[in-house]
Structures are given as structure tokens and as C-alpha cells.
LOZATI-319219 format. One line per 4 residues: number of its first residue (from 0); for each residue y, z, x of C-alpha. Coordinates in Angstrom, 1 decimal. Layout:
# residues N
NUM	Y/Z/X | ...
***
This chain:
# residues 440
0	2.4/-1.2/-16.5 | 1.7/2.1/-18.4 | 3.0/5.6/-18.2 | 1.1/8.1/-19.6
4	3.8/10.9/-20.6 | 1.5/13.9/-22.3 | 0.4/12.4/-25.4 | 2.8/8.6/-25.4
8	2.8/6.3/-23.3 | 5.5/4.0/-22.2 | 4.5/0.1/-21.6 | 6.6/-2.5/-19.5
12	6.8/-6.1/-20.8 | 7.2/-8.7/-18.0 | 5.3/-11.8/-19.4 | 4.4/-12.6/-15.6
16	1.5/-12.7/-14.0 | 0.3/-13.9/-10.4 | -1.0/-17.3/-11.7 | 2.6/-17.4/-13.6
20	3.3/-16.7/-17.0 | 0.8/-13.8/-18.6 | 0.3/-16.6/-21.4 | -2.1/-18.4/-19.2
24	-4.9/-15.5/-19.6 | -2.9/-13.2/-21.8 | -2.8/-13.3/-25.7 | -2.7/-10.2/-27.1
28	-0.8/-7.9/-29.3 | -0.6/-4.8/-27.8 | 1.9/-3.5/-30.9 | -0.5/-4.2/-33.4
32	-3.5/-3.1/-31.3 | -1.8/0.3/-31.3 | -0.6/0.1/-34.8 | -4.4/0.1/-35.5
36	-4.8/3.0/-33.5 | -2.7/5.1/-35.5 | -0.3/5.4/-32.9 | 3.3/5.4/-33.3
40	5.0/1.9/-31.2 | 8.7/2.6/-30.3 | 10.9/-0.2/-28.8 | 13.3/-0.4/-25.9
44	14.9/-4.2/-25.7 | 16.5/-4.1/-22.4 | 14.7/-2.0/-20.1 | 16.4/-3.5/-17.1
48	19.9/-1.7/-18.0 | 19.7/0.5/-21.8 | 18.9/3.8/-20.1 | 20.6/5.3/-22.7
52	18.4/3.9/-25.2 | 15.2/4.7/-22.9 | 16.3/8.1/-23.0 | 16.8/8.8/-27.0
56	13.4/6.7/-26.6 | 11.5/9.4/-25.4 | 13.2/12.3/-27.3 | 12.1/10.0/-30.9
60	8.3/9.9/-29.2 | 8.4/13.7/-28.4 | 9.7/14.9/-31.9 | 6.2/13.2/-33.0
64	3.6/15.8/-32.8 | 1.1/14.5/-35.5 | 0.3/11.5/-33.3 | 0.7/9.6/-29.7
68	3.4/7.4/-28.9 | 3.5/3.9/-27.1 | 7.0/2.6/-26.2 | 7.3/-1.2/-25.9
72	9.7/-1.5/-23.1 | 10.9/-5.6/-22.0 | 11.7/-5.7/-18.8 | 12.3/-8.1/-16.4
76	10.0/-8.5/-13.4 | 11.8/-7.5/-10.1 | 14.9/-7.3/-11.5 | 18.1/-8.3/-9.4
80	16.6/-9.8/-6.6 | 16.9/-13.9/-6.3 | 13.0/-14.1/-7.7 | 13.7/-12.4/-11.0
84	11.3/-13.0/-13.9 | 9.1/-15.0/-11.5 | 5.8/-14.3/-9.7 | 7.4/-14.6/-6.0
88	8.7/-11.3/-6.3 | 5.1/-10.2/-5.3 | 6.0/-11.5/-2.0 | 9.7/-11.0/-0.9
92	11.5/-12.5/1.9 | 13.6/-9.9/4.0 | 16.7/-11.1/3.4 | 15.8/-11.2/-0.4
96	14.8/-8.1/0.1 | 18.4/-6.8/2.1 | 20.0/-8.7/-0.5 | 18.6/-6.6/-3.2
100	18.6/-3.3/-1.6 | 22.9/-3.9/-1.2 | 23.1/-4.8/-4.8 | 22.4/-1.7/-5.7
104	24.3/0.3/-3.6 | 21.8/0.7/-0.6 | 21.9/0.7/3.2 | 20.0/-3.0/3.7
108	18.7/-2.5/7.3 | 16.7/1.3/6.4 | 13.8/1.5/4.9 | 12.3/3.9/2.3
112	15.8/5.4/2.1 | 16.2/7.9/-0.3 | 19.9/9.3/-1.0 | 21.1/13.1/-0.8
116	21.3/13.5/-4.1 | 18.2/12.7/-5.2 | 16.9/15.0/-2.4 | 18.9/17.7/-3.6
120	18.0/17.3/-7.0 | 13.8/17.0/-6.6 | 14.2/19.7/-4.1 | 14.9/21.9/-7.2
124	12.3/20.0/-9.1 | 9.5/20.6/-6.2 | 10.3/24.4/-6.1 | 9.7/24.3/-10.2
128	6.6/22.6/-10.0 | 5.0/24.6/-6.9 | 5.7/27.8/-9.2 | 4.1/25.9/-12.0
132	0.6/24.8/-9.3 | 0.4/28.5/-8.2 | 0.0/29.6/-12.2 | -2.2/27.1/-13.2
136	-4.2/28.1/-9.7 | -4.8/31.2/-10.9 | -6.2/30.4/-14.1 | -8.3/27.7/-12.9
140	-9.8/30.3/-10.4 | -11.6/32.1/-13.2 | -14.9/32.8/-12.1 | -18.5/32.1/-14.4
144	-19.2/35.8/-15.8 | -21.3/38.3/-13.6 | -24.9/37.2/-13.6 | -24.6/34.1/-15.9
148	-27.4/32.7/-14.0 | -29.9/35.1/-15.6 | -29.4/33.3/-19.1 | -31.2/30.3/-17.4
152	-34.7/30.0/-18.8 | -38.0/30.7/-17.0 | -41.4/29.1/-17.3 | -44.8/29.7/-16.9
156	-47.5/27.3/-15.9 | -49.1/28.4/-19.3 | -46.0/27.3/-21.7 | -46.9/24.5/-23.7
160	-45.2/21.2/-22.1 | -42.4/19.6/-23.1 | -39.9/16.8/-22.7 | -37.5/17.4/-19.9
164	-34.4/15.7/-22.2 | -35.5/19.0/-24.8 | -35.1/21.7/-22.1 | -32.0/20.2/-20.9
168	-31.3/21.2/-24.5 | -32.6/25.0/-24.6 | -30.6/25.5/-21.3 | -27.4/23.9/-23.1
172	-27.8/26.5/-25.7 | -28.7/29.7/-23.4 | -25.6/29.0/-21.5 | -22.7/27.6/-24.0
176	-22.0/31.3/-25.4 | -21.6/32.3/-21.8 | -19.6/29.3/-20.1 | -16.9/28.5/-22.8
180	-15.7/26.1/-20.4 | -18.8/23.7/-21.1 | -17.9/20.8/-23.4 | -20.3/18.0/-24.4
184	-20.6/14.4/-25.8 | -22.7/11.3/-26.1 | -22.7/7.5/-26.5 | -23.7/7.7/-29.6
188	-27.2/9.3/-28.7 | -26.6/12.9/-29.4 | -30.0/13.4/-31.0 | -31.8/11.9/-28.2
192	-29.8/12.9/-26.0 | -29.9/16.7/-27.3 | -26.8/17.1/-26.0 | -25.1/19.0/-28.5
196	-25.7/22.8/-28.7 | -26.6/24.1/-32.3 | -23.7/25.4/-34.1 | -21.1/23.7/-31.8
200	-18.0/22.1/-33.4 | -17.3/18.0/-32.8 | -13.7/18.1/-31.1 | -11.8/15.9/-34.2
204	-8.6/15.4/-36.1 | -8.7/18.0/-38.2 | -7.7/15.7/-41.1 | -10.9/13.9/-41.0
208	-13.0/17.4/-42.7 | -15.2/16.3/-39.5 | -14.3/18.8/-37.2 | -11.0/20.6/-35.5
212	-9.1/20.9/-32.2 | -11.7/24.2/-31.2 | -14.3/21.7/-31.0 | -16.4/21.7/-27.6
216	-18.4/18.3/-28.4 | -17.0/14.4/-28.6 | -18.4/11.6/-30.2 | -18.0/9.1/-28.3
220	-19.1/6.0/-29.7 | -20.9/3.5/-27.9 | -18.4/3.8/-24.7 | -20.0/4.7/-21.8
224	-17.3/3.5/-19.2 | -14.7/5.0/-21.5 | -17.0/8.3/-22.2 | -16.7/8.8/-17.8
228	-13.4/8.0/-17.5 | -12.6/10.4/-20.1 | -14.8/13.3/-18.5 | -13.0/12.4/-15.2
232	-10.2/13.5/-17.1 | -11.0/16.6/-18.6 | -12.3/17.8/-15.0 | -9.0/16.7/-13.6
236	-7.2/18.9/-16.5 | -9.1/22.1/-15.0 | -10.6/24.9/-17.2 | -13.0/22.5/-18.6
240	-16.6/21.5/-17.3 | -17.8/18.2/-19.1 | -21.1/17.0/-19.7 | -21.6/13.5/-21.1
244	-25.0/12.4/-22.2 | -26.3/8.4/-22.8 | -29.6/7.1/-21.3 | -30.2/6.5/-17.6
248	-30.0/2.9/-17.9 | -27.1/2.8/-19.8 | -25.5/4.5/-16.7 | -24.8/1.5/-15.2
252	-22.2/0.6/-17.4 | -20.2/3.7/-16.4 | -20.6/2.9/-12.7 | -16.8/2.5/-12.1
256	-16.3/6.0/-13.8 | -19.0/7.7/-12.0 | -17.7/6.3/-8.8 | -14.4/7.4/-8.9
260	-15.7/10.8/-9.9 | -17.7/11.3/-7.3 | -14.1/9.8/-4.6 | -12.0/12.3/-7.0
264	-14.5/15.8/-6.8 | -14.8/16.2/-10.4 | -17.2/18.7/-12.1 | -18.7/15.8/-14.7
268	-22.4/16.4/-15.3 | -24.0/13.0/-16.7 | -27.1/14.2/-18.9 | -29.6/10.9/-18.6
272	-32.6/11.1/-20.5 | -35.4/8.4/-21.3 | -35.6/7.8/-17.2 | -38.9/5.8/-17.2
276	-41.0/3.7/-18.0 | -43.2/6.7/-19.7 | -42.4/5.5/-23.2 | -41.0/2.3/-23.4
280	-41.1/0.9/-27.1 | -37.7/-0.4/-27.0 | -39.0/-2.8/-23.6 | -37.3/-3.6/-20.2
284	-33.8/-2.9/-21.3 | -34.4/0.4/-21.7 | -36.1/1.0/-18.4 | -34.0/2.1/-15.5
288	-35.9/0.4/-13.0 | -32.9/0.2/-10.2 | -30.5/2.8/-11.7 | -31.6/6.4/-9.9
292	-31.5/4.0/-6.3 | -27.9/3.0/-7.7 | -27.0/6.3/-8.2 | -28.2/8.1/-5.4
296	-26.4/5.9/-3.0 | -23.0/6.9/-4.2 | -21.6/9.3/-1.8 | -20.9/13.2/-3.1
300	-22.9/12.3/-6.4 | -26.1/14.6/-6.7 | -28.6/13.1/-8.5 | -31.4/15.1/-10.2
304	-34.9/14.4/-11.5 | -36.7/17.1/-12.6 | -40.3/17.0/-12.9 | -40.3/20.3/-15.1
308	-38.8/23.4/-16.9 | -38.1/25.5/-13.7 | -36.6/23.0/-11.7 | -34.5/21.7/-15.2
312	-33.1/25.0/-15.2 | -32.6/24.8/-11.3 | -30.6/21.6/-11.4 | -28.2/23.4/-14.2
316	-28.2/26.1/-11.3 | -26.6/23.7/-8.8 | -24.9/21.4/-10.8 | -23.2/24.1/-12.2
320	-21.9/25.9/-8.8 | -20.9/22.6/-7.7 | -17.3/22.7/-8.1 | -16.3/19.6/-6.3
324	-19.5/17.4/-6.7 | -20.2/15.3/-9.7 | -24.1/15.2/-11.4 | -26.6/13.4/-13.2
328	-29.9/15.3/-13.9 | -32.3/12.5/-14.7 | -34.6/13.5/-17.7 | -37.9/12.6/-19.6
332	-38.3/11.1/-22.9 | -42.1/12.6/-22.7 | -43.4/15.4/-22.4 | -43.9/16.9/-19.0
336	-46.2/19.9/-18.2 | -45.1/23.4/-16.3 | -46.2/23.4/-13.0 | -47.5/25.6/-10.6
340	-45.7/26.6/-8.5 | -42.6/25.6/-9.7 | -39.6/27.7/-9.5 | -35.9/28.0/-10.1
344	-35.4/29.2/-6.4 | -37.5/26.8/-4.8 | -36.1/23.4/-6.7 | -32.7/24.8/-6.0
348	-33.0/23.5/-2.7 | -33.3/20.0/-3.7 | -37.2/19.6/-2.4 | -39.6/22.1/-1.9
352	-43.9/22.7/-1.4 | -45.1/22.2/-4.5 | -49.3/22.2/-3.5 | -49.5/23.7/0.0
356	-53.2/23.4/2.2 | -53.6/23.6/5.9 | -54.5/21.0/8.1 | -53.8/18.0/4.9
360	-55.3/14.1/5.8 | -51.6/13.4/3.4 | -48.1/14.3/1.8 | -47.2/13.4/-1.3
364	-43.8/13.5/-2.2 | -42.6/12.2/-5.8 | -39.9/13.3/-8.7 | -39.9/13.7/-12.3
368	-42.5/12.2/-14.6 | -44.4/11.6/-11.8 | -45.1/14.9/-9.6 | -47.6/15.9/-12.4
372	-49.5/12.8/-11.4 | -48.9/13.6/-7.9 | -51.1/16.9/-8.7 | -53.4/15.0/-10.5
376	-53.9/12.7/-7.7 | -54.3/15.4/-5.1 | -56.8/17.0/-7.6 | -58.9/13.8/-7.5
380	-58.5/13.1/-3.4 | -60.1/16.8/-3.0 | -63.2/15.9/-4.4 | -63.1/13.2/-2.3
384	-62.4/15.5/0.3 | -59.4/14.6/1.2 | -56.5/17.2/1.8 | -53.4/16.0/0.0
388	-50.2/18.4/0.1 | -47.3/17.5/-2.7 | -43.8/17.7/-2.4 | -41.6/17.9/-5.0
392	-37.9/16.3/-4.1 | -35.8/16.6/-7.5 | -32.5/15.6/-5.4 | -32.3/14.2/-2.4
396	-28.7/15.1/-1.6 | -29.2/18.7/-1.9 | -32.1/18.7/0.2 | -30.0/16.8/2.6
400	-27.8/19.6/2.8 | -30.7/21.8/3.7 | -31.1/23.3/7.4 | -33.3/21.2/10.0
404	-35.9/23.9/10.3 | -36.3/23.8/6.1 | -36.3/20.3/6.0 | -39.2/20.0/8.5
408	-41.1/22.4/6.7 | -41.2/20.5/3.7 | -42.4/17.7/5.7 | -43.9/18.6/8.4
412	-45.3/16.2/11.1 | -49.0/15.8/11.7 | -49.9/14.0/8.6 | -48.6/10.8/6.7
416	-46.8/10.9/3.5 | -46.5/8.8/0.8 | -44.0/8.5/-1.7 | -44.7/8.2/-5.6
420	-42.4/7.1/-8.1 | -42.3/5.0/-11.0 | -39.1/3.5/-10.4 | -37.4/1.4/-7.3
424	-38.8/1.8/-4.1 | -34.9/1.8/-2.5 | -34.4/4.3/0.0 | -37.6/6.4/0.0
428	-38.2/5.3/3.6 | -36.1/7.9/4.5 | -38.8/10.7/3.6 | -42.1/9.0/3.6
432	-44.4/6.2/5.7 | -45.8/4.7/3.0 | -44.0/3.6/-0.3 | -47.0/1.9/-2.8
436	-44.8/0.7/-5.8 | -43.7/-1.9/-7.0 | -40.2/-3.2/-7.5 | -40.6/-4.9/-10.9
***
């Protein structure tokens, strides 16, 4: 059991488990696990009774302001009731229970009693702490400067093409002098992640000549679970928007973090690059075949691919005015050309007309990498003289969230579509007839 108190942490020794004794799956020494840290461990021997000793516990832990605390405290597992320092106290009878509660002074037939005075004295506590929400409200109410959208780059079909992960970048760095609140990190993949902004600062111990405390980027290490839960933590803070960058495959390891994200309404943008198959030197376990299906399945999690610069910037658009939603903008390890009609307004929406004709034999819808070859395709049906429309759908949820009448304008009745994407076919069904990939 741990209690995170600012920057220590107080840990409860029982040595029992469900199965019995923690020994039978248990053999490790969290002390000298700490110790390695470079945290500071503090001791409390009887935690069942020595609040006095818990107390000047805490002070020594606070007076320590170069480094965290962890405070080894024994205790004994449902101490004072007849199954003491046993595993039945996870199940108590209800006279064990009566038994206990009169021990200690309380009335054994209520339940979730709570005395006078300690009503009296949180009262005061509660009244301190809602003055404390209401300030901390306020300044988490700051608003994005007046027309920081405008510092989001716009294409031109004629721009040379480029990698999707590499604009993620050149938005990053348009935007960071702007939103202060931005703060970055990989897995250990900034440079091809292009995560970090040129001239940022890495967030360090300031001891370590590798960077200070006014750092907005963090090296991770290779941690993707702990690299979520961490971002969780800095949304939960407030005043802080966190991105976090590792490839789109390597997601999966972060699933409990990006889950409970997306159940808490934090801000966390997840930057995933190398989303393909498009360049695959480093083979199957690079290639997130099942991961964009994974993730788009996870309620209140928007999940982006875009196929090019305009709707790269567009997904920064949303991601960023979504306060209560959780990201990942899916990007390329190739290069991807500027298409036309692309635009920041019209990927906003999550899917949009790409390639418009009247009267079309076919729809194409598709994402990413592969819209361009979408084009391409519709470009060689013509001369077959077939009319092919194409639809690009960079997020699904946010087209979702579109009106009806919009949603059946993008596709419209009257013609089957088909669905292209180089990835799992789970869950296209819902926008197209006809799904020809290949789950493998």
C-alpha cells in the first residue's frame, strides 16, 4: 500500500497476501530498490500504534527538498480484529467485524459512522480546500492566446512531399513559442519521433549538466506504459498539455495508460509515427497491423491518421481544443504528397470529399499513407471509365460527432464504397460495403 505525499511516499509492510504469506510470490527489497533510486527510505517500526513516531516521520521526509522520500512503515494487516496478520481479514464475519468496531470505541450496530469531531474538524478542512479548487480553477481556465491557430502551417498541392512524422515536427515548432503549456517526450525515439522542438530544454536534475527544472521535454527511456501513466499525470496536474511520442506499434504496450486516460478526460496527445507497412526494414514487429483497430475502439480516444500536411496540421487543430479527450495522431515514416484538395477546415471534421464527381460508379474512402493511392487509383478507374469519388476519413470519432446531414454528404447513397487501408480491416464496415484487405 503506497501514499504518494507530494514528492515521498509512505509504504505499508504487512507480509500477507491472499494466497498467505507475500513470500510465496514476493521477494523483493523494496529499501534497496529505492536506495538505488536515490531516494531517501525512512522507517516507522510499529505502525499499528507509534503515531508519534509516524508523525516526526513525515516532518524528517519534508525537511528533504533535494530528493523524494519513501517511508517503510510495518504494520500489521487488519489490526485488532480476531484475523490479525492473516489473510481472512479480506473477508470478515459480522460479529468480527462488531467486535472490532467496539474495540475502538465505536457504536457496533452503525455503519460508516463517522464521529462529531472528525466532522467538525474536516468541515474546516473542506472549506480550506474548496478556497484552494476555486484558485487553482482560475488558473487552469487560461485560455490558448488570441488566434494561436494561425501559427498552424498551410500547404499547397505544389510543396514538395514529406513524411507526416516530419510535419508533426514543423507544427511542434510553430506552436511551442505560443502554447508554453506544451511539454514533450519519447521512448527513447526522439529523433524519429521528431518530437522534440529545436532549442527546447530536456526537464532534468539540474546536477546532471543535462538539463534543469524549466525543461519542457522528458526522456523517457524505453517506458512506454510508464511514459502514459506519467502524461496522465501531468494532465491531471493542470496547466500542462503533454505529448508523448514512441511508434504506433509500440502503443500497445501503453494500453493500460491510454485507457485510463481516455476513462480520466486527460489532454495527453500520443505522437505515433512509422504507422505502416510503407517502410518496413526492421520486419513485422515494427508493423502495427492491429493497433489503429485497437485504438480506435477505446471510447473518448480520437485517433488520427493523416494522409498529409493540411490535415497534420488539422489534427493539432482538434487535438488541441480537445480539453477532455485524449489523442493519437497516427503518422508516416515516408514521405507523403500534398493533396488537392486538402484543407485544415475540411479534415477538421474528421472525414471530408477529397475528389468529388457526379453521378460516381464508386467511393473510396481510406486514411494516411494510403489516400494518395486512393487518388491514384481513381486516376487509373477514369481511364477505364469508371467514376470513382475519394473520401478522406483521418478520425473516425470526430466524424462521428458530425451532424447526420454532413455525414451523409460525405457518403452519400447511390453508389458503393470501398474502404482502403493497409492495416486491419476491424471496423470499416461501419462506413463502407466492401473492405479488400487483408488481415495479415
Amino acid at each position: 500500500m503506497s501514499l504518494l505525499i507530494r514528492a515521498h511516499a509512505s509504504h505499508a509492510f504487512e507480509d500477507i497476501s491472499i494466497d498467505g504469506a507475500t513470500a510465496v510470490a514476493f521477494t523483493e527489497n523494496v529499501e534497496q530498490r529505492f536506495l538505488a533510486y536515490g531516494w531517501q527510505v525512512l522507517h516507522v517500526d510499529d505502525g499499528d500504534n507509534d503515531l508519534a513516531a509516524i508523525y516526526d516521520t513525515i516532518a524528517t521526509a519534508w525537511e528533504e527538498k533535494s530528493k523524494p522520500t519513501i517511508i517503510r512503515l510495518r504494520t500489521t494487516i487488519g489490526y485488532g480484529s480476531k484475523q490479525q496478520g492473516t489473510h481472512g481479514i479480506h473477508a470478515l464475519k459480522v460479529d468480527d467485524i462488531q467486535a472490532l468496531k467496539s474495540k475502538f470505541g465505536f457504536p457496533p450496530d452503525q455503519s460508516f459512522y463517522v464521529p462529531k469531531e472528525t466532522y467538525e474538524m474536516y468541515g474546516a478542512v473542506a472549506l480550506h480546500g474548496a478556497q484552494l479548487e476555486a484558485a487553482w480553477s482560475t488558473l487552469l481556465a487560461q485560455k490558448f492566446p488570441e488566434g494561436w491557430e494561425q501559427r498552424l502551417p498551410v500547404y499547397k498541392p505544389t510543396n514538395p512531399a514529406q513524411a507526416s512524422r516530419k510535419l508533426s515536427e514543423i507544427v511542434l515548432t510553430a506552436l511551442a513559442p505560443v502554447l508554453p503549456e506544451l511539454m514533450g517526450g519519447s521512448t527513447d525515439l526522439t529523433g524519429s519521433n521528431l518530437t522534440k522542438v529545436k532549442g527546447s530544454v530536456d526537464f532534468q536534475l539540474p546536477s546532471t549538466n543535462l538539463g534543469d527544472y524549466t525543461g519542457t521535454y522528458i526522456c523517457y527511456g524505453v517506458c512506454e506504459h510508464g511514459m502514459g501513466a506519467i502524461a496522465n499525470s501531468l494532465s491531471a496536474y493542470g496547466a500542462i498539455i503533454p505529448y508523448v511520442g514512441t511508434f504506433l506499434n509500440f502503443m500497445s504496450y501503453a494500453a493500460g495508460a491510454v485507457r485510463l486516460s481516455a476513462l480520466s478526460k486527460h489532454q495527453v496527445i500520443w505522437v505515433a509515427t512509422h504507422d505502416s507497412i510503407g517502410l518496413g526494414e526492421d520486419g513485422p514487429t515494427h508493423q502495427p497491423i492491429e493497433t489503429a483497430a485497437h485504438l480506435r475502439a477505446i471510447p473518448n480516444l480520437d485517433f488520427w491518421r493523416p494522409a498529409d500536411s493540411n490535415e497534420t496540421s488539422a489534427s493539432y487543430l482538434i487535438v488541441l481544443r480537445s480539453k477532455e479527450t485524449p489523442s493519437v495522431i497516427s503518422l508516416s515514416c515516408q514521405n507523403l504528397p500534398n493533396l488537392e484538395g486538402s484543407t485544415i477546415e475540411c479534415a477538421a471534421h474528421g472525414g471530408y470529399v477529397l475528389y468529388d464527381m457526379e453521378g460516381e460508379d464508386l467511393t473510396i474512402i481510406s486514411s494516411g499513407s494510403e489516400v494518395s493511392i486512393a487518388l491514384e487509383a481513381a486516376s487509373k478507374l477514369k481511364a477505364e471509365g469508371v467514376k470513382a469519388r475519394i473520401v478522406s476519413l483521418p478520425c473516425w470519432s470526430v466524424f462521428d460527432r458530425q451532424d447526420k446531414e454532413y455525414q451523409l454528404s460525405v457518403l452519400r447513397s447511390g453508389a458503393p464504397i470501398l474502404s482502403l487501408e493497409a492495416l486491419s480491416t476491424l471496423g470499416w464496415q461501419k462506413y463502407s460495403h466492401e473492405i479488400p484487405h487483408e488481415d495479415s
